[in-house]
GUBAKOL-177031 format. One record per residue (C-alpha): residue in one letter; x, y, z. Coordinates in steps of 0.02 Angstrom, whole numbers. Example, Ala and Ser with C-alpha at 12.3 -4.5 7.8 and 13.67 -1.06 7.14 Angstrom:
r  X  Y  Z
A  615  -225  390
S  684  -53  357
This chain:
r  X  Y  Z
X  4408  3753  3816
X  4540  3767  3948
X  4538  3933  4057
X  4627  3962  4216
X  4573  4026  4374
X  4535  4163  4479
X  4513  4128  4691
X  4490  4229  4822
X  4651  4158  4962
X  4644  4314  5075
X  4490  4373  5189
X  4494  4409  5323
X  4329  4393  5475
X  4359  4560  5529
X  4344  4639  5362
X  4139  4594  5403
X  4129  4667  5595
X  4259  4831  5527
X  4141  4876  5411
X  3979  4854  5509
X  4077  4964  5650
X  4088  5078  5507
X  3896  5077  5466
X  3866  5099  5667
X  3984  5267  5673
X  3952  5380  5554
X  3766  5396  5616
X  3765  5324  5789
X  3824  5393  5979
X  3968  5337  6060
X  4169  5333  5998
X  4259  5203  5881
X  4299  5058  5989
X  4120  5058  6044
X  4072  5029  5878
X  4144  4891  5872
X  4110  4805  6043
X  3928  4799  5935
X  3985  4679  5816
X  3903  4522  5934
X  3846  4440  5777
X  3927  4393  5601
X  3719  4372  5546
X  3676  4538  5629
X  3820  4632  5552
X  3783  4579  5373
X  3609  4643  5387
X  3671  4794  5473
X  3780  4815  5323
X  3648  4758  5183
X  3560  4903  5269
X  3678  5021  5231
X  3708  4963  5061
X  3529  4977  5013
X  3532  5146  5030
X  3696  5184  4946
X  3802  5201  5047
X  3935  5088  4999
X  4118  5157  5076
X  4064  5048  5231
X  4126  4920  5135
X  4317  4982  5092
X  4359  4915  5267
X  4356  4740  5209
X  4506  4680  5086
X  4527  4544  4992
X  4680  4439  4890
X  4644  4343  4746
X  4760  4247  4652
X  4733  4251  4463
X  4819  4086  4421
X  4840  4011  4236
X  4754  4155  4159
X  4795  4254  3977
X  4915  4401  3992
X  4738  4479  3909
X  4680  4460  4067
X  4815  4532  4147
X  4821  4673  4042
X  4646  4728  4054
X  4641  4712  4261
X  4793  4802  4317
X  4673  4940  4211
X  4585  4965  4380
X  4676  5099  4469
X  4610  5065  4670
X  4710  4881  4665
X  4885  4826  4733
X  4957  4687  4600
X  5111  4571  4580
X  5144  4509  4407
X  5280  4372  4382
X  5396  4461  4272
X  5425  4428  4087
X  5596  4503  4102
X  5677  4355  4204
X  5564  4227  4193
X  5572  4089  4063
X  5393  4064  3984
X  5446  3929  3876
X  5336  3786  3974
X  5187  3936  4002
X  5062  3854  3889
X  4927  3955  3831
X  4735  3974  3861
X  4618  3883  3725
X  4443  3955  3698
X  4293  3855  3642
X  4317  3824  3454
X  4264  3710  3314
X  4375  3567  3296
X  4469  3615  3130
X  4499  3803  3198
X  4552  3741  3363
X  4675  3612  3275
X  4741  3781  3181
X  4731  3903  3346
X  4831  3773  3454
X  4964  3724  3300
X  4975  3918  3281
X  5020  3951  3469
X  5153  3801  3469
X  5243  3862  3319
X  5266  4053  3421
X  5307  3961  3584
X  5439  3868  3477
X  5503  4029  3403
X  5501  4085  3562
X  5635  3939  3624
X  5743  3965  3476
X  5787  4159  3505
X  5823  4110  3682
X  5936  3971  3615
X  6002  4115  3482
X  6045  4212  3667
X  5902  4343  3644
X  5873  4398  3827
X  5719  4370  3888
X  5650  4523  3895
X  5656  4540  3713
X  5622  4361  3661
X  5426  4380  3736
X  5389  4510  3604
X  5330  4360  3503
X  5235  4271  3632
X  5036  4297  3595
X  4930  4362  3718
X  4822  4193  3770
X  4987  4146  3836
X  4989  4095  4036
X  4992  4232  4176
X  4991  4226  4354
X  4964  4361  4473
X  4908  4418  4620
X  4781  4570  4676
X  4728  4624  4840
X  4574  4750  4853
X  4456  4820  4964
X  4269  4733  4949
X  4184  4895  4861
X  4318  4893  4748
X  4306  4722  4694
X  4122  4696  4671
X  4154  4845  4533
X  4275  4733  4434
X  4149  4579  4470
X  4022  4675  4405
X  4140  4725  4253
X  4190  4563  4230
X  4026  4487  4231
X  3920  4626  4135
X  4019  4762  4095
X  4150  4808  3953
X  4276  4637  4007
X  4127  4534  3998
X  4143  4549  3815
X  4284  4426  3824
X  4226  4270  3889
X  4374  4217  4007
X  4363  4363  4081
X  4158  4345  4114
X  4189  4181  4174
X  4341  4218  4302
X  4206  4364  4356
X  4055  4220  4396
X  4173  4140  4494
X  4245  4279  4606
X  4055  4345  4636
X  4013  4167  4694
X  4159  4171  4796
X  4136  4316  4871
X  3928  4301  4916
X  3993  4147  5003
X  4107  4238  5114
X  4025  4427  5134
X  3840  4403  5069
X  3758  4525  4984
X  3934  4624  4939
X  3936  4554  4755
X  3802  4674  4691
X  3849  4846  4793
X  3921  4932  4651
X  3804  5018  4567
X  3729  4987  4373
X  3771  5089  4255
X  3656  5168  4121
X  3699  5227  3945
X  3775  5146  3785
X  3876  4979  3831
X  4044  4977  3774
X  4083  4866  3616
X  4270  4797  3545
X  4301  4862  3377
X  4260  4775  3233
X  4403  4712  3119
X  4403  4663  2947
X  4557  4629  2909
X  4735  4611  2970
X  4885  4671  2863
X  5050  4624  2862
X  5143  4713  3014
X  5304  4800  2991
X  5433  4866  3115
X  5392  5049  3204
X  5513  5160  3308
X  5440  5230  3451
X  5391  5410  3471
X  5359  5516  3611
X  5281  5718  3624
X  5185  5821  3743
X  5008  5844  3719
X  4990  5982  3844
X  5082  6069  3968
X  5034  6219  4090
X  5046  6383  4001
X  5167  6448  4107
X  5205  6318  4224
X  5361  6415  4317
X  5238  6555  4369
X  5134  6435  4434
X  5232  6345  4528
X  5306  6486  4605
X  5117  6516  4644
X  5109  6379  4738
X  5286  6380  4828
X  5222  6576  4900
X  5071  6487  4949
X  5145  6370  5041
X  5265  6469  5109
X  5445  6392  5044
X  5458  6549  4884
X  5646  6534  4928
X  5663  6361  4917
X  5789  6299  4766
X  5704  6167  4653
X  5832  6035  4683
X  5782  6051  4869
X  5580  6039  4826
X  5604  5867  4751
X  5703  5795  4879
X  5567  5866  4996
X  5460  5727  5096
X  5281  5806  5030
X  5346  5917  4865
X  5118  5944  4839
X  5168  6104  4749
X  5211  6009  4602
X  5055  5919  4607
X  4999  6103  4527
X  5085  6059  4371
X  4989  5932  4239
X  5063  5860  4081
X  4990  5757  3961
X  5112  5644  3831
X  5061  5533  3683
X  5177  5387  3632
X  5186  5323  3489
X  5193  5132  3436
X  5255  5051  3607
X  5207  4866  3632
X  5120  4801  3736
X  5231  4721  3820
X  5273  4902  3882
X  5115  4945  3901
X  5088  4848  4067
X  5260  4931  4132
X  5138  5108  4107
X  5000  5033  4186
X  5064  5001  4351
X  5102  5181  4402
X  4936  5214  4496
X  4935  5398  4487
X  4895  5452  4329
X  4760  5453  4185
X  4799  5313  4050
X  4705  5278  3903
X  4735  5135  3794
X  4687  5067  3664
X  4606  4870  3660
X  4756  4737  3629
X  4635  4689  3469
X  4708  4854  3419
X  4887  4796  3402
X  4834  4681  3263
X  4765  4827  3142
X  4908  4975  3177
X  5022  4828  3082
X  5176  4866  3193
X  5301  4791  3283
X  5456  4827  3397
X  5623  4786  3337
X  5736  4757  3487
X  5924  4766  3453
X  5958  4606  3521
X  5888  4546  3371
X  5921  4642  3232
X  6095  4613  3264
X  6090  4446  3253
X  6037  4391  3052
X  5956  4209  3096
X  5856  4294  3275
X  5796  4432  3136
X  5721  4301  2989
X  5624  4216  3122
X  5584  4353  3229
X  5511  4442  3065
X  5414  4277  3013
X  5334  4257  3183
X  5247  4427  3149
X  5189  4390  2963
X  5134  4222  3008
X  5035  4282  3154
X  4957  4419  3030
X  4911  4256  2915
X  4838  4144  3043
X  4744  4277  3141
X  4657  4348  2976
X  4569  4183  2996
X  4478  4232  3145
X  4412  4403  3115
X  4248  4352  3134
X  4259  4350  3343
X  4368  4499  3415
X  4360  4441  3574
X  4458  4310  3519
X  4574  4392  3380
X  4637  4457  3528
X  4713  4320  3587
X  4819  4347  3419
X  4913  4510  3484
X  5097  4477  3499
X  5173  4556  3664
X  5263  4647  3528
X  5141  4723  3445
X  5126  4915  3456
X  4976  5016  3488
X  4982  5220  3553
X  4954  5289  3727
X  4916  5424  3803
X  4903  5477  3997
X  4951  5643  4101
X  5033  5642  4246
X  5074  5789  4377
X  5233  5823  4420
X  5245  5739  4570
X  5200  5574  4500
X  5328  5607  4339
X  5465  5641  4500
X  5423  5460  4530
X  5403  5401  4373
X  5550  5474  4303
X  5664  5417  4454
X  5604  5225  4409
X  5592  5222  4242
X  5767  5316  4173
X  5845  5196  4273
X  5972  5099  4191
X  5876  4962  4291
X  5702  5003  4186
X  5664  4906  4024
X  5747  4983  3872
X  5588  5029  3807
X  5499  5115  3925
X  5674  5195  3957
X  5693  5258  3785
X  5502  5326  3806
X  5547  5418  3984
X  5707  5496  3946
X  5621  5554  3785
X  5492  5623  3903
X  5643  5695  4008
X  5718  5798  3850
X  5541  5842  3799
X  5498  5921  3986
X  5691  5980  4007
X  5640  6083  3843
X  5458  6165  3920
X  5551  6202  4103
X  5718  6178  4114
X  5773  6256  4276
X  5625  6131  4373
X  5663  5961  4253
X  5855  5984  4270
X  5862  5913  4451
X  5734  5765  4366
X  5822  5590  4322
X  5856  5410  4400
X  5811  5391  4562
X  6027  5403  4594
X  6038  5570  4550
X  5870  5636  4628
X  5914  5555  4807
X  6115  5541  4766
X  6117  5361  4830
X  6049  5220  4725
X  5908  5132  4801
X  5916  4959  4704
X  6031  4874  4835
X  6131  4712  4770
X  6057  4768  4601
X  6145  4920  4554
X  6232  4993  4405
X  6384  5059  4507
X  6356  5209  4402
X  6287  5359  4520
X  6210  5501  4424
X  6211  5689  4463
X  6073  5827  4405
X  6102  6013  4411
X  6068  6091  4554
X  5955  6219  4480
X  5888  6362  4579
X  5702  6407  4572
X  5745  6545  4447
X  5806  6679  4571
């Protein structure tokens, strides 16, 4: 068995007297600095605060912040923490990085399946190395990496918030996987030793416990195109946000001046839900790390049964980077149809460019954001494709509001990326609020 690591590198002392000036002033005299001339006593103030806890009150607490660095760890892991919305992370990027000397985490297994798991992950690490050699970017050469392959990363959270993933980790739906419960045993020791009594503040949860699908079988995967729609939208979203533009007091100004705004909230008043359609999950993660939004997906293990893939253009074009690109993905099918009988680890099995379908909704605000990052010529082609589709799709349901949406060149009319841009700025229509 060889699993990375997960260690707490960041916390600091006055996390402990912060948050037992917090206990002191919500229900005690005096103003906020006096509150803290209190803390006297690192043992006094974690009783004070044990206090507090005991009786629920646990935002005391979300004064003290914490980094840990995830380090050697499966991009499984990755995936399913960056999950957890009340986080800061820093992934090292797939795009630009060469993973060819990652390695890959190894579970606890027999002898004769680990001999198979291990020659298994070397042959996809090796196909790997040849599409770079074939001059596959990057970017696209991952799709065949599996998901025990090695991650590092970095998240820095407040203490409430992380004895909620501990306690996931450790006994709720991650603990299923057994890196994952592991990594979480050693963060809660970690983190009793430095702010006792912190591990166990979030609160248990009752009802049925969450279980990974069982799989039976895997079939042979096959390429997918991606697909994009709109769940829902508002009924009639320019009356409403003309609503909200009266109510705020701006019903004259144009649209292209709301978004360019410093606090456009009227457009928080506008929710839109979107479903897409066979994106890897490779992509996936890109999704994931825009915190303002509802996501659900699917587990990786998933991946395996929809039998897709994603066909980048960088290698279809090229007739040798195709054959072995295709036999990575029918090969991985083979070998991981031997190991159906533990999901946990079938997931391990997932290719990066395996698909599986999302959904999420976002307000309008956040898809200002969203839409400025990811339509980007910057952005990954994928989740490009997906957010201009999105674009065309909202263009279509309010086009005098969505016209002044695009890359973040043509919202601000300067591009933003520095050293790193296209060259190419982009103009929207200056649309007028419908007047």
């Amino acid at each position: 068995m060889q699993y990375g690591s997960a260690q707490i590198v960041s916390f600091g002392e006055g996390g402990i007297s912060a948050s037992a000036a917090a206990s002191r002033i919500s229900t005690g005299a005096g103003t906020a600095l006096d509150a803290f001339s209190k803390s006297v006593s690192r043992d006094r103030d974690i009783k004070l605060i044990g206090k507090v806890l005991s009786s629920g009150h646990n935002t005391v607490i979300e004064h003290a912040y914490f980094t840990v660095a995830f380090n050697d760890v499966s991009v499984l892991t990755e995936q399913l923490m960056i999950e957890h919305r009340l986080a800061a992370y820093t992934v090292k990027s797939r795009r630009y990085v060469d993973f060819t000397g990652a390695g890959y985490v190894i579970p606890a297994l027999a002898p004769e399946k680990e001999s198979a798991y291990r020659t298994h992950m070397d042959y996809l690490f090796g196909v790997y190395t040849k599409l770079l050699e074939l001059g596959v970017p990057r970017e696209d050469a991952r799709f065949v990496l599996p998901y025990c392959f090695r991650s590092n990363f970095i998240m820095s959270v407040n203490a409430r918030e992380l004895a909620h993933i501990i306690r996931q980790m450790t006994e709720g739906r991650l603990s299923l996987y057994p890196e994952i419960k592991l990594l979480g045993e050693e963060l809660a020791r970690q983190l009793d030793a430095l702010f006792p009594g912190v591990s166990g503040a979030d609160v248990k949860r009752t009802g049925e416990p969450e279980k990974l699908p069982v799989i039976k079988r895997v079939g042979a995967p096959v390429p997918a195109r991606q697909e994009t729609s709109i769940v829902h939208a508002p009924a009639d979203a320019e009356k409403l946000l003309k609503t909200a533009l009266e109510f705020s007091g701006r019903a004259d100004v144009k649209y292209s001046q709301l978004i360019r705004s410093e606090r456009p909230r009227e457009l928080e008043m506008l929710n839109y839900v979107f479903r897409v359609k066979d994106v890897s999950l490779a992509c996936v993660t890109h999704f994931t790390r825009h915190r303002i939004q509802s996501l659900y997906v699917p587990a990786p293990v998933c991946a395996l049964t929809k039998n897709a893939y994603v066909l980048p253009e960088s290698i279809s074009s090229k007739p040798e980077a195709l054959a072995l690109y295709a036999e990575a993905f029918e090969s991985n099918a083979r070998a991981a149809a031997g190991f159906t009988d533990d999901t946990a680890l079938l997931s391990y099995f997932a290719l990066a460019g395996n698909t599986v379908d999302i959904m999420f909704g976002m307000n309008a605000r956040e898809l200002l954001h969203f839409l400025r990052l990811r339509t980007c010529t910057r952005a990954q082609w994928e989740i490009r494709d997906a957010s201009n589709d999105m674009l065309r799709l909202l263009r279509g349901d309010f086009p005098a509001l969505f016209a002044c949406y695009g890359p973040s060149c043509a919202v601000l009319t300067y591009c933003p990326e520095g050293r790193l841009s296209c060259g190419r700025i982009q103009k929207t229509e200056d649309a007028p609020n419908g007047k």
